[in-house]
C-alpha positions in Angstrom: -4.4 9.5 1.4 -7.3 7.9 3.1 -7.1 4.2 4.6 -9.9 1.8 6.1 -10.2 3.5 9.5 -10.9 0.2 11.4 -8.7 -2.0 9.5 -5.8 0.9 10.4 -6.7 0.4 14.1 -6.5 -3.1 14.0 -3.2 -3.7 11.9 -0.6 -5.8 13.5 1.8 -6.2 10.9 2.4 -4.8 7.6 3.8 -7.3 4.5 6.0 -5.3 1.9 5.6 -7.1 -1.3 7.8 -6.2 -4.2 5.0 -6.3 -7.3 6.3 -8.9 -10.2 2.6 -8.6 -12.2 -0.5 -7.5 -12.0 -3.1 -10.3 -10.7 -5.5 -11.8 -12.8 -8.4 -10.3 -11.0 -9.7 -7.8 -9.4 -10.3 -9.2 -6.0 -6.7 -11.4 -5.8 -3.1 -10.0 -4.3 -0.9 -8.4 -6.4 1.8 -11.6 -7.3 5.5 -10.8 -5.7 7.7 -11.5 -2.6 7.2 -10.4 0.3 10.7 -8.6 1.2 9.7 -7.3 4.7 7.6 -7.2 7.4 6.8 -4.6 10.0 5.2 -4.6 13.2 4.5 -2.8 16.2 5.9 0.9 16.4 7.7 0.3 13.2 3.8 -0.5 11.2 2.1 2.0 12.9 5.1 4.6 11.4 4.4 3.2 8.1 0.6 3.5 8.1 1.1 7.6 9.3 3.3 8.1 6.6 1.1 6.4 4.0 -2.0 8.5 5.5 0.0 11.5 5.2 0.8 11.2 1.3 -1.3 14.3 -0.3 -3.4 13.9 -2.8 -2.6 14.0 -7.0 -4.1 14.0 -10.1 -3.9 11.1 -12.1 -1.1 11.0 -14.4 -1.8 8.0 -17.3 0.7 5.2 -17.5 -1.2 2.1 -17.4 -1.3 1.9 -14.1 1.9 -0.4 -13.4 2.9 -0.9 -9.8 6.2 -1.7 -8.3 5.7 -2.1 -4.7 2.3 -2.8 -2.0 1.8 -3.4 2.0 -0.4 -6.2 3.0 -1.8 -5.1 7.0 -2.9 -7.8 8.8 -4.5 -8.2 12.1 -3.7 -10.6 15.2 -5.4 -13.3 13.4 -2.9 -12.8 10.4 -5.1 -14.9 8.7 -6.5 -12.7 5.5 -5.1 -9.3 4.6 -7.7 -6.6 5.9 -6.5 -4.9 2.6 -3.6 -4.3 0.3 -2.1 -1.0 -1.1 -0.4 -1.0 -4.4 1.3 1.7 -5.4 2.1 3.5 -8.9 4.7 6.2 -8.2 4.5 6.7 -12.1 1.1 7.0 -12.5 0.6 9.1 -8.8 -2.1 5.7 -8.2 -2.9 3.6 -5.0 -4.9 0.5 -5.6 -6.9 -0.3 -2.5 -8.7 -4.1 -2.0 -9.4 -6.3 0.8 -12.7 -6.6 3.2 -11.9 -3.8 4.9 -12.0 -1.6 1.5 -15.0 0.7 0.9 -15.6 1.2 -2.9 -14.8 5.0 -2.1 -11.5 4.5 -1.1 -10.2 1.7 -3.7 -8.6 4.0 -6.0 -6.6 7.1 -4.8 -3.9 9.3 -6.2 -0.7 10.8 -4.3 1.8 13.4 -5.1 5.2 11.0 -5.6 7.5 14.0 -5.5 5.9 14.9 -2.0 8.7 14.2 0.9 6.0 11.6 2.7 6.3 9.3 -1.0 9.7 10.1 -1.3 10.2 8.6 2.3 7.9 5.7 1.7 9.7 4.8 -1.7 13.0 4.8 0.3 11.8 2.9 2.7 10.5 0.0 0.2 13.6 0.3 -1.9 16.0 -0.1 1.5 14.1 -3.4 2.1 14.6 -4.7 -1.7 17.1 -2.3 -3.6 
């Protein structure tokens, strides 16, 4: 999967949100709670293993995330962009400033060990 080069370089701290809906637009975070955050060594992990999640074909199921990371820089002002993730339908969701229209909508392989990791990971912060 492909993410905002400079936004990657200047994260700071990732927020995991747990998805409760879908947003009412577009351009809006996805509505949840934020159940973790990482930083340092710990969000730089996070943003390798979601770079190394291989790429899918789309799989058709309304598109109905459960989970999304938030990366902020220093300022930790406005998200530099969000990530939502389908594991049913294989889709990411990408928005923010730092977004290119190229890279807003991307499919993974969710049976691939680097998914299967990053699910595990999300579901150890909010089982």
């Amino acid at each position: 999967m492909q993410l905002p080069a400079e936004a990657v370089t200047a994260t700071v701290l990732i927020e995991v949100v747990r998805i409760s809906a879908l947003p009412t637009r577009r351009d809006v975070p996805y509505p949840g709670t934020a159940v973790a955050h990482w930083a340092g060594g710990e969000a730089d992990a996070a943003l390798a293993l979601i770079e190394s999640l291989p790429g899918s074909e789309q799989h058709r199921c309304g598109f109905s995330p459960s989970w999304s990371v938030r990366a902020y820089d220093d300022s930790l002002d406005l998200a530099l962009f969000e990530a939502a993730f389908c594991f049913t339908c294989h889709e990411v969701r990408m928005q923010g400033t730092a977004v290119p229209p190229a890279l807003a909508t991307q499919f993974f392989d969710p049976g691939a060990l680097p998914a299967r990791t990053l699910l595990s990971l999300f579901r150890k912060e909010a089982p």
